[in-house]
C-alpha positions in Angstrom: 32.0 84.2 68.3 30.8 82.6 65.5 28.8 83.9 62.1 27.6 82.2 59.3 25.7 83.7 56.2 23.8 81.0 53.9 22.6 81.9 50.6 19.1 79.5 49.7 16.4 79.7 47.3 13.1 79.3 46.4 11.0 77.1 44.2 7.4 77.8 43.8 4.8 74.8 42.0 4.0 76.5 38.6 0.6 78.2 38.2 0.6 78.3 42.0 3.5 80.5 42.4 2.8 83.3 45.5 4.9 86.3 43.9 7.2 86.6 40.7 10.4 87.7 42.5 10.6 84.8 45.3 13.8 85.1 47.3 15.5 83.8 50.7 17.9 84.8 53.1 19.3 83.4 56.4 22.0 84.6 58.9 23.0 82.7 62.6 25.2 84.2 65.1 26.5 82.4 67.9 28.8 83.3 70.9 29.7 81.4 73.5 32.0 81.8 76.7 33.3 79.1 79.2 34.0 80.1 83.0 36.9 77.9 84.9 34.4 77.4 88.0 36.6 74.4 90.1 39.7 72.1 88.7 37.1 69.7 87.0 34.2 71.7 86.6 33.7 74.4 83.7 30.1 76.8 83.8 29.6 77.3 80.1 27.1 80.1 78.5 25.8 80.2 74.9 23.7 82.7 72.8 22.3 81.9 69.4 20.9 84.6 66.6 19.0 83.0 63.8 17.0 85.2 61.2 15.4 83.9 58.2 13.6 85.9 55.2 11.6 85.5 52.6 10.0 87.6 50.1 7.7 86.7 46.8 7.6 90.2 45.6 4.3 91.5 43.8 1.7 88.4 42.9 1.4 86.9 39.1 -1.8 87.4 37.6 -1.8 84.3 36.1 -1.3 82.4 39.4 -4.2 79.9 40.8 -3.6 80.8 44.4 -6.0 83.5 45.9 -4.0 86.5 47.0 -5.1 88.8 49.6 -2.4 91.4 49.6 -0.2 93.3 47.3 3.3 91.2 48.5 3.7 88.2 50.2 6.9 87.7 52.5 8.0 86.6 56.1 10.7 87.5 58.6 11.8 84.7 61.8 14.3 86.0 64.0 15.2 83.6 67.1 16.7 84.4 70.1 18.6 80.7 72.0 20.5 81.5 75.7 21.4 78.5 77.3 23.9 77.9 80.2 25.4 74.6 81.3 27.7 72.9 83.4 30.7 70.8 82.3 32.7 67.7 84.0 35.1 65.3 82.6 33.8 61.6 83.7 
């Protein structure tokens, strides 16, 4: 089992910026597990867990870009399973 937090930020072009708070997050889990099928042959099984965030805040006044709403942000969560088989050659 694996976990991994990154921190990241955000840079917005100036007098286009989409909200005056702009920040980011990201997380990824991962577990895997490897089944002794035969002598020379492993099944192997993985899942994968990524989210990502972001979040402007409330929008500047003085900013160029049209807003339609009150806040601007996103959320991406992935789901990976994947199984395999293994040999040595």
């Amino acid at each position: 089992l694996d976990a991994m937090v990154v921190g990241a930020s955000v840079t917005q072009t100036k007098g286009l910026e989409d909200g005056a708070s702009p920040s980011a997050k990201a997380v990824t889990l991962e577990a895997g597990i490897t089944y002794k099928w035969k002598p020379k042959m492993d099944l192997q099984a993985t899942y994968d867990l990524n989210y990502a965030g972001i979040d402007f805040g409330a929008p500047l006044a003085t900013s160029q870009r049209g807003h339609m709403g009150t806040a601007v942000s996103r959320t991406d969560i992935f789901h990976m399973v994947t199984f395999g088989l293994a040999m040595p050659f």
